[in-house]
N, C-alpha and C positions, 0 to 999 in steps of 0.2 A: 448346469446345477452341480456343485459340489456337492457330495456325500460323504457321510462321517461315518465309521465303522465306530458303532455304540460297543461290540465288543470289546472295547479297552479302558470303557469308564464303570461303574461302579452303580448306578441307580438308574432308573427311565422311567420316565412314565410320560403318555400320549394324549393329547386330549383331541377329538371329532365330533362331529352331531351324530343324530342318529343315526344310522343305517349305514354310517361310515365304512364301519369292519375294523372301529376300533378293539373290539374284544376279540376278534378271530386274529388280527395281528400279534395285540398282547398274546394271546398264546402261541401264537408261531414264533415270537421272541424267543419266548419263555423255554420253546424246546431246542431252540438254536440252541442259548447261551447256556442253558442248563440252569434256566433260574426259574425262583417262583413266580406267579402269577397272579395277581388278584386285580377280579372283575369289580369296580367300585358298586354298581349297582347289586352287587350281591348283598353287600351289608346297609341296606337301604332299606328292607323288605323281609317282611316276614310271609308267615301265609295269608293267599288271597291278597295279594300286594298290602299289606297292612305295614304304614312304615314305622319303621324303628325310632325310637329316640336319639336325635342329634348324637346324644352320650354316648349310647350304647353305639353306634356306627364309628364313629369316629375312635372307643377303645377297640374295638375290632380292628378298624385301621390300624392304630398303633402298633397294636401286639404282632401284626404281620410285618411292619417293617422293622420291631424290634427282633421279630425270628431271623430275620433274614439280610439285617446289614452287615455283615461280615460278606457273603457273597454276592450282596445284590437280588435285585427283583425289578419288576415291569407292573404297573397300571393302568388300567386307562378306564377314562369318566371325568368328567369336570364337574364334581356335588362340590359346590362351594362348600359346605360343611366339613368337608375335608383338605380343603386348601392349607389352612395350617397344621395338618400333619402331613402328609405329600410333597407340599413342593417345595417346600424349605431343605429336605433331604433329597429330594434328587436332583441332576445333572443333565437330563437331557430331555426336553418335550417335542413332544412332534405333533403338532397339526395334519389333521388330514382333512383338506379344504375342498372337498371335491366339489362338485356342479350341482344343481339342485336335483336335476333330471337323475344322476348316477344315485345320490342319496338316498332319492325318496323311490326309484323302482328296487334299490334295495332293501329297503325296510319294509315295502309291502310283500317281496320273494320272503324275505327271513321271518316278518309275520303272519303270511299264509301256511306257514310249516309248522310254527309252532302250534297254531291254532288245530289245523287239520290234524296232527300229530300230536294235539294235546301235551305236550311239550312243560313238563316240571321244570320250572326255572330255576337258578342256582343251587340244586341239591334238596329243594321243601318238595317237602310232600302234598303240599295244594297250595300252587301259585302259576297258572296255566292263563293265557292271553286265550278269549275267547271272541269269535267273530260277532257278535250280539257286542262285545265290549269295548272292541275296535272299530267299528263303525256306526258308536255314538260321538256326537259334536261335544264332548264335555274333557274334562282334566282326567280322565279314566283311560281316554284314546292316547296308544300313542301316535297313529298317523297324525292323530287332530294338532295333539301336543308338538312333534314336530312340524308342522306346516304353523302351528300356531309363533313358537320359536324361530325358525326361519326367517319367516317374513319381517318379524319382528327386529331382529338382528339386520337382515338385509336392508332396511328402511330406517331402522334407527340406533345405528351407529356399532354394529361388531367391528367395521374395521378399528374406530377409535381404543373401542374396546380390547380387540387382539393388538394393538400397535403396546397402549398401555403395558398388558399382559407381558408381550414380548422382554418390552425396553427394561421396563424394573424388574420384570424378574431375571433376567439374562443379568442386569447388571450390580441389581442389590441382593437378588434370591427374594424368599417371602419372608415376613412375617411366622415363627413358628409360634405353636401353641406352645402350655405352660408343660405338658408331657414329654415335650421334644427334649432330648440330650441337648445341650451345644455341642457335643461333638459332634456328633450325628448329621448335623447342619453342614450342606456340600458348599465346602467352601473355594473349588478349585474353579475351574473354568466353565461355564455352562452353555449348552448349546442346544440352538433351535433348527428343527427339520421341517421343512412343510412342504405339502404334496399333495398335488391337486388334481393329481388322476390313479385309480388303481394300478397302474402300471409303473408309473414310477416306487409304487411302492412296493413290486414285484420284483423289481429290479433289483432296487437297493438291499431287499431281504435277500436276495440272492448272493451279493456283495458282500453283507454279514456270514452267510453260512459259509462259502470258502475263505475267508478270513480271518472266521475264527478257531 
């Protein structure tokens, strides 16, 4: 597998299901390259998971890649709500496709901690994943949610889906929103990473940090 050293382009952003470790990457990026970070699920959610208006998420989004396209930044999240601000501006998506078994024993490790440790999620002050919350069968779980997602995808049709994803945006970019500059729209060469085991993706960070 070839690797690309993202330190010499300009935007990234990653997309994984849950329990990937696409946010612990995003921030491992973020401290390589010396850029910012933002967790998309952050502007999704207020307290007590109460979610935000499309609007409001999405100027949130904005204003952060407007702070920060002169040097660049990192994402990761796939809220469709956010697709026409994100990924018309960036340059590089990465997949982390890992196995179901890697996924899902780590979303129960990363939600057993939050739970036990009560765990403030993005900076509020009450927004804690609670084990009464996590192991009911409803849209409030997220084990249920992804297991529900999964299977979903695995049986009816992600590959078609990420093939899609890939081909047009690698070859056309997306569709931006009405807020987007045209400049702003990465108009060079775009490229796709994907990595199907934690270790490849330890490698490759490792790749990035002497390189850059």
């Amino acid at each position: 597998m070839e690797w690309i050293n993202i330190s010499v382009f300009i935007r990234q952003i990653k997309i994984g299901s849950s329990g990937s470790g696409k946010s612990t990457l995003g921030k491992d990026i973020g401290k390589v390259l010396g850029i910012e970070h933002l967790e998309e699920d952050s502007v999704q959610f207020t307290n007590n998971f109460a979610r935000l208006d499309d609007k409001v998420s999405q100027n949130i989004a904005f204003q952060f890649t407007k702070r920060n396209r002169e040097k660049g930044y990192v994402t990761d999240g796939s809220w469709v709500n956010l697709h026409g601000i994100i990924l018309p501006q960036c340059n590089v998506l990465i997949f982390l496709d890992y196995s179901f078994f890697i996924s899902f024993f780590r979303l129960v490790r990363r939600t057993f901690f939050r739970c036990y440790y009560s765990v403030n999620l993005w900076g509020l002050s009450d927004c804690k994943e609670s084990f009464g919350q996590v192991f009911q069968f409803n849209s409030d779980s997220v084990i249920f949610h992804y297991l529900k997602s999964y299977f979903r995808f695995k049986f009816y049709g992600i590959s078609k889906h990420r093939s899609l994803v890939k081909s047009d945006w690698k070859e056309n970019g997306f569709e931006k929103a009405a807020e987007v500059d045209d400049r702003d729209v990465w108009k060079g060469e775009r490229i796709i990473l994907h990595f199907t085991h934690p270790s490849e993706v330890e490698l490759w960070l490792k790749s990035v940090q002497k390189n850059s």
